[in-house]
C-alpha positions in Angstrom: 38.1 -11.2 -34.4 35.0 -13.8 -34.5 35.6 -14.5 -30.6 35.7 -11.2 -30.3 32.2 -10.9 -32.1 30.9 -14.0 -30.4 32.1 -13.0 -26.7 30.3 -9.3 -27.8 26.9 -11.2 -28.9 26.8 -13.7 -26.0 27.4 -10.8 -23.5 24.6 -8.5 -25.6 21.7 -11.1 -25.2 23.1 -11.9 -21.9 22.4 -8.5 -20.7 19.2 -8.7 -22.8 17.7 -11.8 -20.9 18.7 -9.9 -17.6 17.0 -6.7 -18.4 13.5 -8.7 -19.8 13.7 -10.5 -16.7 14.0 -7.3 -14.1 11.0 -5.8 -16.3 8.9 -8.9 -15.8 9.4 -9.0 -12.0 9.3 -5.6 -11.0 7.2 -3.9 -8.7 4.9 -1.4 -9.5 4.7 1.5 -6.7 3.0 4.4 -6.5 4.0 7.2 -3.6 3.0 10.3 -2.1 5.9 12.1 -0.3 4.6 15.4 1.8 7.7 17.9 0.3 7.2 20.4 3.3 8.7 17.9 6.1 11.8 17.5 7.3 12.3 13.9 7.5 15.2 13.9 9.7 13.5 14.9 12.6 11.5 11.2 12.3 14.0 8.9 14.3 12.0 6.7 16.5 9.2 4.9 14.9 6.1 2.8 15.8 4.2 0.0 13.6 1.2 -0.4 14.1 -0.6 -3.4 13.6 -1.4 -3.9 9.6 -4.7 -4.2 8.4 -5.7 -7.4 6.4 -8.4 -7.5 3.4 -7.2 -10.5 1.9 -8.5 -14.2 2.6 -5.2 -15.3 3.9 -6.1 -14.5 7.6 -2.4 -14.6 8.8 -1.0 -12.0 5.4 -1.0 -8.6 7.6 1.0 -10.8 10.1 3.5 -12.1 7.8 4.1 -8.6 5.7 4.7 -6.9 9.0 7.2 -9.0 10.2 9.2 -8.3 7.2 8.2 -4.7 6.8 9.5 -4.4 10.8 12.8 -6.4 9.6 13.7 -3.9 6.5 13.2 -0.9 8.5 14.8 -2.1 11.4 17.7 -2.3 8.8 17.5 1.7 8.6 20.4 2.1 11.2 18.6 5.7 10.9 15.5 4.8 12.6 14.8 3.6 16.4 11.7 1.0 15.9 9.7 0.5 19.0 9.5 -2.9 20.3 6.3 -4.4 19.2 5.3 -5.8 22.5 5.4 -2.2 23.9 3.1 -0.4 20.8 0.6 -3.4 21.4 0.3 -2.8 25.1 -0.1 0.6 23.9 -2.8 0.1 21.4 -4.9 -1.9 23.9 -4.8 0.1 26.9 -5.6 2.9 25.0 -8.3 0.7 23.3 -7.3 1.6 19.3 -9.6 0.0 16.6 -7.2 -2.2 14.4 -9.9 -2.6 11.5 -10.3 1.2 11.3 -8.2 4.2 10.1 -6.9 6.1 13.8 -8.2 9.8 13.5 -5.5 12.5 13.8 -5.7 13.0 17.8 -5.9 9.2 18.4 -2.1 9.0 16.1 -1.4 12.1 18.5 -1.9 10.6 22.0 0.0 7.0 20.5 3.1 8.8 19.8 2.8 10.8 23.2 2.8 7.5 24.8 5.4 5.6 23.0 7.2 8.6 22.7 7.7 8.0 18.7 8.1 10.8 15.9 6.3 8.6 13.4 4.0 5.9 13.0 4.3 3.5 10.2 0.6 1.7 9.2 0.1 -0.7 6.6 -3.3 -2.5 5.3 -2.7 -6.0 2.6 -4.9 -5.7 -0.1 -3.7 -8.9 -2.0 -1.7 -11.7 -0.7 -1.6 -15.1 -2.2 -1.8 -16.8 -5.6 -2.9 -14.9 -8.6 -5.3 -16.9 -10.7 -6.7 -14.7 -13.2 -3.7 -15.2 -15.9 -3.1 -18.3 -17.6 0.1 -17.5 -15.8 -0.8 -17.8 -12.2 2.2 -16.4 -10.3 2.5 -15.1 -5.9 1.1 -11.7 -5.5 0.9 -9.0 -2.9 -0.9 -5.7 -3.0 -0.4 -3.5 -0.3 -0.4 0.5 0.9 2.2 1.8 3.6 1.9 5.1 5.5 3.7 6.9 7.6 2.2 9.3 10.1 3.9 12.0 11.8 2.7 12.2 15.8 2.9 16.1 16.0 -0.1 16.6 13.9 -1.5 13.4 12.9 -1.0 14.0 9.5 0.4 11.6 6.5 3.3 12.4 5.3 4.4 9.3 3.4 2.5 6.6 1.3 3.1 3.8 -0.5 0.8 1.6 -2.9 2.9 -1.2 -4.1 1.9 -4.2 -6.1 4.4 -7.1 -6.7 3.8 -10.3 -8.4 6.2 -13.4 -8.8 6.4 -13.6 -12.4 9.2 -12.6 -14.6 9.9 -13.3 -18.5 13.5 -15.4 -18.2 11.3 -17.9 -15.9 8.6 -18.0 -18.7 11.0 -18.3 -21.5 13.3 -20.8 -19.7 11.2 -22.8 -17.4 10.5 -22.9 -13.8 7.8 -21.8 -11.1 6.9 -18.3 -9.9 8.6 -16.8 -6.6 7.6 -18.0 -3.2 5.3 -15.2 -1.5 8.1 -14.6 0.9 10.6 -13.5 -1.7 7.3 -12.0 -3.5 6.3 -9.6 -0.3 9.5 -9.0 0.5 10.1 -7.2 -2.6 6.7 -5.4 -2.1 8.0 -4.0 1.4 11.5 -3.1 -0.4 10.1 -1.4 -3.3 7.7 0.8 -1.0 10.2 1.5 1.4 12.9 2.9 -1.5 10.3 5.1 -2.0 10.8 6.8 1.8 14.1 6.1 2.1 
């Protein structure tokens, strides 16, 4: 009866530790999903360049990679090869520090013959010193853009840090930023997907 009680306890805060742990880590996304589209009809998909705000000048660079990486994953999805969507973007001579009007989106997908357009722009990449805490963090907002109209009909604003409570309680460093913005693209893309 007392292992019983014991094995019940251990397995109790086990689950306990887990749980304060997930809540600690876990990224905070905010979405827009556009209800009146059929998103089935999206099946070969562009990504254009991302746009970078943050002072690491290679952090758009190293967020698309991954975010190209996870939705190639999507056996649903034909991604573009990036070599062809950046020929694209310059002999069509597209701004990459500006938002692409509707008709510009338009006359990209005409060319690379893509249903969507994913963008993305990093607002926060890097170490987070403003806690006692400092821990990896990466702020960033993902669209997708449907090429018939031009329109948005997916967003994303996902914030992700490398913190959790077990590695305060019990010791240790925060996340690397690769495991960090990977779990930014992931938690944005479970939001489309």
């Amino acid at each position: 009866m007392k292992s019983t009680r014991r094995l019940v306890r251990g397995t109790t805060i086990l689950l306990l530790a887990v749980c304060l742990a997930a809540i600690g880590c876990a990224p905070r996304a905010s979405q827009y999903v556009r209800e009146d589209v059929d998103f089935s009809f999206i099946r070969r998909v562009a990504v254009y360049p991302f746009y970078n705000l943050t002072q690491d000048v290679y952090a758009a660079q190293r967020v698309q990679s991954i975010f190209v990486t996870e939705v190639l994953a999507n056996k649903d999805l034909e991604v573009i090869d990036r070599g062809a969507t950046l020929a694209a973007v310059a002999e069509m001579k597209l701004p990459l520090d500006r938002i692409l009007s509707p008709e510009q989106i338009k006359d990209l997908g005409k060319r690379l013959g893509a249903e969507g357009i994913f963008f993305g722009t990093i607002e926060e990449y890097g170490l987070d010193r403003t806690s006692h805490d400092p821990s990896e963090v990466v702020t960033s907002v993902y669209q997708l853009c449907e090429t018939q109209t031009g329109g948005t009909i997916w967003s994303s604003q996902t914030r992700t840090d490398g913190s959790s409570l077990l590695r305060k309680f019990f010791g240790g460093g925060t996340a690397g930023i690769y495991d960090v913005a990977r779990a930014n693209v992931r938690a944005a893309l479970e939001t489309l997907f």
